[in-house]
Phi, psi and omega in degrees: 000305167315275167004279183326290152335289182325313204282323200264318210255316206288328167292077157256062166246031167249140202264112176215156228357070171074017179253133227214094179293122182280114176278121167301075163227161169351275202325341200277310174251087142278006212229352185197068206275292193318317160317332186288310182277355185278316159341282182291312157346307190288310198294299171298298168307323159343287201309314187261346156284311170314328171309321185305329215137123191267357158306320176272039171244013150310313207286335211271320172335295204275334192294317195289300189299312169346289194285335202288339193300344171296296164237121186247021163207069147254140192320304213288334182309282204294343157315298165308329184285315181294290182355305174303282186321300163332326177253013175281118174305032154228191187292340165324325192309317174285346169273338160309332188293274188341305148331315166305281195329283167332297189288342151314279169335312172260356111230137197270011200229355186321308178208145165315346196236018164318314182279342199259330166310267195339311190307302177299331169299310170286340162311316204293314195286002179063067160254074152328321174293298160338303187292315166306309182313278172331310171299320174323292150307305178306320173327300188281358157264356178301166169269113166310309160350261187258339166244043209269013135314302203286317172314305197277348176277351194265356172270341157307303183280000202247302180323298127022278191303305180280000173288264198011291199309344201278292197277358149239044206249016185214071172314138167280142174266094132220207190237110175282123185219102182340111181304325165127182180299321195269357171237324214229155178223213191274355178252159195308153182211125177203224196322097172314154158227156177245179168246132198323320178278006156102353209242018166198163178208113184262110169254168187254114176231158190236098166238179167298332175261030154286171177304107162112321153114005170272155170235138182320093180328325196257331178219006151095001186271186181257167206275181194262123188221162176280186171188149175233179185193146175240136180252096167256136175064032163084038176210176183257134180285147172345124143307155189218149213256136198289330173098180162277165346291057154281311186250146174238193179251009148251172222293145162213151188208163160323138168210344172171176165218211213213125154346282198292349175091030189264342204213130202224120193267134208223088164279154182248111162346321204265182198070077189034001155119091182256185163224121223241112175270162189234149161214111200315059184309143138087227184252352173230149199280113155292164169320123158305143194224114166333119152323174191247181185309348128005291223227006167233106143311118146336270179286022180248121162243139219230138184226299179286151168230145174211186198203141172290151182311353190265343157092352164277354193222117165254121184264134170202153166235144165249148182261016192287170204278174192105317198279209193278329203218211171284285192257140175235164166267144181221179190206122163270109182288134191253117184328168169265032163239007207051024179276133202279136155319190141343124184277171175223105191271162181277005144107160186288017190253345165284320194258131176264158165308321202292216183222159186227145188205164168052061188285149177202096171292097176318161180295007182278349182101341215223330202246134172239105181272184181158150188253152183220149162256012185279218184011273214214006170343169180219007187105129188076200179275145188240170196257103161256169168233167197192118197248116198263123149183151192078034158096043162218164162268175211263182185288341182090117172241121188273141206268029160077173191238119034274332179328293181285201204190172140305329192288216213228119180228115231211156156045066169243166172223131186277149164276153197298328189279344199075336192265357175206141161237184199221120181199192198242106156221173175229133193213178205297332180305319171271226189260004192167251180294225175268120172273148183246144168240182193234067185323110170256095183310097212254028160070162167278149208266160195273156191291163181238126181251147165249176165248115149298080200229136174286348182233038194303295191238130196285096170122016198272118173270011188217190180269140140211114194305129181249135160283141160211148205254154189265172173305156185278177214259129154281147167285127162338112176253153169284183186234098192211145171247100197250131196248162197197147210184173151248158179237127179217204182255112192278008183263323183257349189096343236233146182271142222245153159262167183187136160278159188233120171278149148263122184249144174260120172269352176273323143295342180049045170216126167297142179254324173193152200234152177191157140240131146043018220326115200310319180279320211237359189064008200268133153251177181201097161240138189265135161240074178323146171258185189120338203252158159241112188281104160281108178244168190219128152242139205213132146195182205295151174076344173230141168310155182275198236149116185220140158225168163234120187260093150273115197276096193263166220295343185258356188276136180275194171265159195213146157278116179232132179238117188232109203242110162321133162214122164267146196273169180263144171284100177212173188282131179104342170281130182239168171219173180273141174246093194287343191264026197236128209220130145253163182280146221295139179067035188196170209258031205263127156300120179267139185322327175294348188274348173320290177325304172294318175293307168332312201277354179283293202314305175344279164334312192250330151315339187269346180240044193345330161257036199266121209243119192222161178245151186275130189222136147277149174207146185241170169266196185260043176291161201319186256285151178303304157325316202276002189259335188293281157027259162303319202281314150322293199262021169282298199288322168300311188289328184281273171009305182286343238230304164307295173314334200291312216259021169082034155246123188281100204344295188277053156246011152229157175210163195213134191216164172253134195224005168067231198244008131357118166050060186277146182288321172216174212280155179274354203255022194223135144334285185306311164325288184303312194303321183261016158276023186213088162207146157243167188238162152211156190215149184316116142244001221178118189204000000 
């Protein structure tokens, strides 16, 4: 090690801006030898991390400032330390330029690769010019040779800069806010997934209470564990680390979640790095189960996952051979076996030479986020968007500074509302590595319009332009319905699992099936809009339960909390069949009524003695006969329709009741619309 120092350090007599470098040797500090030697010590443990490896050169840090606070204007020292840093996953990175700076001052010849540090450091703090200057340089003295990686990233980084100058000089407005003590501590923490309501949040950390209590060889850290945290009463409760089977005693992390928060994607280390799904029974997670060969490579590895709201398209990335880059996004389709397909890439107007991570498909079905080291980056991974339609995706937009950074701004996700994301950054602020915040998205500000008015100020001999601010601008929302609820039993109270289907009653086709939470009854389904939804809750032993949603292409988002009580298949329970459509003033069934009547027969096939009456009811728009009436052959029209379909007349009957026993006032559009309903209802088991 002395050797070493002698042979890098002894001209250390050149004198730059009044600074004079002091060589770690004896002769230099006598006056204080035993410091000197705690000193050098320090420098040689430094010395043995850095040999490991630059995952290990974080360790290297506190041993190196020890000594430099002895001597702080040695050349070779502050190199190393800007070096450390630089590659440390938090803001020390940004505390590296001073360090650089010195040891250039005190000597400009310190290392070959000196302009190319200096460069990332004035990138990372965005003194973009200063960083070009610096890229610039190392260009010209680099080896075409031996450093043509290093080259070809540092005209890749000059390009970097000038997007930077580009997007801050036109900010997005919103507020970025450190998630708190209670999510983030001094050890790394990162891609979060949310659950569409905001009310719980699962990530990935390398802490001291992970599972099994190891620390990862390749890079000296504790291996990677999940961690959940819930936000009650307007704060996030402690994370608590999920445990097993979730967590192993090797590295395991976040990798997506399923729309309803029923189903939880868990990448693993081995094989190169797969992906393993869970599905929440009750209160607890069964064992994660490899995903299949699709979407799981031998020699590959795939880590983000995200799903369309129908729960049929799985988006995920891979490094497998074949893409665009390092990392690609790809999309699977799920079989009439319930298999996930073929992968797919998503073709090059998404996918880069670079690498792409951290995929998250908003609940429209349609907005894809995703982090790149590509497209219009500003340094490290930037956050883009890309919007698919009419069957292509959109160009990839990066969604601006402050949000991205030069660092690595990475694994974000959006809430079902549009109004907050969520992601992994590392900024000056936090608690440590990488810390996750919370994005609030405040729209565009508002424009300033004048008024000319003469008569603004009482003697005004001229116009005078008055500033004035217009109303404010809304943020963009998705156009989503996101319904949400309990299932319960109505008789015990007690919360039932039960599926909830989705139908486009205009195709008279499911769109998607979910369940229940088995302990709390609880669901959560996203409704793009544009469809008119028939959904059905169903389970063994109970009448089914149908709404209707039409959601049309212009409503925006909105929370409908809808809480189920299924009735017991017993004699006298009836329910409303909200999915069942006639042509206006007439008893002709409409095609949208398919879904329902199907899901009817089902029912009394599955219950061979189960015996029901069909009832019509109309609101009180004219005369009581002609509503008896309609309302009769209304009733009659289902009837017929179940016999056509193999149910044997005398398990039915059907009557008409007018305007008889209305549910809600006539004195309303929406009233009256749910007083035009039919039932059926338990005479007979």
């Amino acid at each position: 090690m002395k050797k070493y120092l002698l042979l890098t350090l002894f001209s250390g007599s050149l004198l730059a801006y009044g600074q004079q470098n002091v060589t770690f040797e004896k002769k230099n500090f006598k006056d204080n030898v035993p410091a000197f030697k705690l000193a050098e010590d320090s420098i040689e443990a430094g010395q043995k991390f850095q040999k490991k490896g630059e995952s290990f050169y974080y360790m290297a840090i506190s041993p190196y400032l020890y000594a430099e606070k002895f001597n702080p204007d040695n050349d070779q020292l502050n190199y190393w330390i800007g070096q450390c840093m630089l590659s440390h996953g938090s803001a020390l990175k940004i505390q590296a330029l001073p360090y650089l700076q010195k040891a250039f001052n005190l000597n400009p010849a310190i290392a070959p690769d000196i302009h190319y540090l200096l460069a990332r450091a004035y990138h990372l703090d965005m003194q973009w010019e200063k960083a070009k200057q610096e890229y610039n340089a190392y260009l010209q003295t680099a080896n075409p040779g031996k450093d043509a990686d290093r080259m070809a990233d540092s005209k890749k980084k000059i390009e970097e800069c000038n997007n930077g100058e580009v997007l801050v000089q036109n900010p997005v407005r919103v507020f970025i806010d450190n998630l708190g003590p209670n999510i983030n501590t001094q050890y790394p923490e990162y891609s979060p997934i949310i659950s569409a309501d905001e009310s719980e949040i699962i990530f990935t950390s390398k802490r001291p209470n992970t599972t099994g209590g190891k620390i990862d060889p390749d890079g000296g850290q504790y291996m990677e564990d999940l961690y959940i945290s819930y936000f009650k009463n307007g704060a996030w409760t402690p994370a608590e680390n999920m445990g097993k089977p979730i967590n192993t005693d090797e590295n395991d992390a976040t990798a997506g979640i399923s729309n309803d928060g029923q189903t939880l994607y868990v990448y693993r280390g081995n094989d190169g790095g797969d992906l393993y799904e869970s599905h929440l029974k009750g209160a607890l997670w069964t064992k994660p189960e490899a995903m299949n060969d699709n979407i799981n490579e031998k020699t590959s590895q795939e880590t983000s996952v995200t799903l369309s709201p129908d729960q049929k398209t799985l988006y995920f990335v891979s490094d497998r051979e074949g893409g665009f880059g390092d990392k690609d996004i790809y999309k699977c389709m799920l079989d009439a076996k319930g298999k996930w397909g073929v992968a797919v890439n998503l073709g090059p107007v998404i996918n880069t030479q670079y690498a792409e991570e951290g995929v998250d498909m908003q609940a429209d079905g349609k907005t894809l986020y995703f982090s790149s080291k590509g497209h219009n980056t500003i340094g490290g991974y930037d956050i883009f968007r890309s919007v698919y339609d009419s069957g292509r995706w959109s160009n990839p937009v990066n969604i601006g500074y402050p949000v991205n950074t030069p660092d690595e701004d990475v694994f974000f996700v959006i809430s079902a509302s549009g109004k907050h994301g969520y992601y992994s950054s590392v900024r000056k602020e936090g608690y440590g590595q990488n810390d996750l915040y919370m994005i609030t998205f405040l729209g565009p500000e508002k424009p300033v319009v004048e008024s000319n008015e003469d008569d603004l100020l009482a003697g005004a001999k001229s116009e005078v332009a008055d500033v004035m601010m217009t109303a404010a601008v809304a943020v963009n929302t998705p156009k989503i319905t996101l319904l949400k609820g309990v299932i319960t039993d109505s008789i015990t109270h007690k919360p039932i699992e039960a599926s909830i289907e989705l139908v486009d009653n205009k195709k008279n086709a499911v769109i998607a099936s979910f369940l229940s939470n088995s302990t709390t009854g609880k669901y959560l389904v996203s409704l793009p809009a544009g469809i008119n939804y028939g959904i059905a809750v169903k389970a063994e032993g109970y009448l089914f339960y149908s709404a209707n949603f039409d959601v049309p292409d212009t409503a925006l988002y909105t929370v409908v909390e809808k809480n189920v009580a299924l009735q017991p298949l017993d004699i006298g329970s009836r329910i409303v069949l909200r999915n069942i459509f006639f042509d206006y003033d007439k008893a002709t069934l409409r095609d949208e009524s398919v879904a329902e009547l199907t899901r009817l027969n089902s029912l009394l096939t599955s219950n061979p003695t189960l015996k029901i009456e069909i009832a019509g009811y109309t609101d009180n728009k004219g005369s009581a006969q002609y509503n008896q009436r309609l309302s009769e052959s209304r009733a009659k029209s289902v009837v017929d329709y179940l016999v056509a379909h193999g149910i044997a007349a005398g398990r039915l009957t059907f009557k008409g009741y007018g305007m008889d026993s209305p549910i809600a006032t006539n004195e309303t559009d929406a009233g009256r619309q749910l007083n035009r309903r039919t039932e059926f209802k338990i005479t007979g088991k």
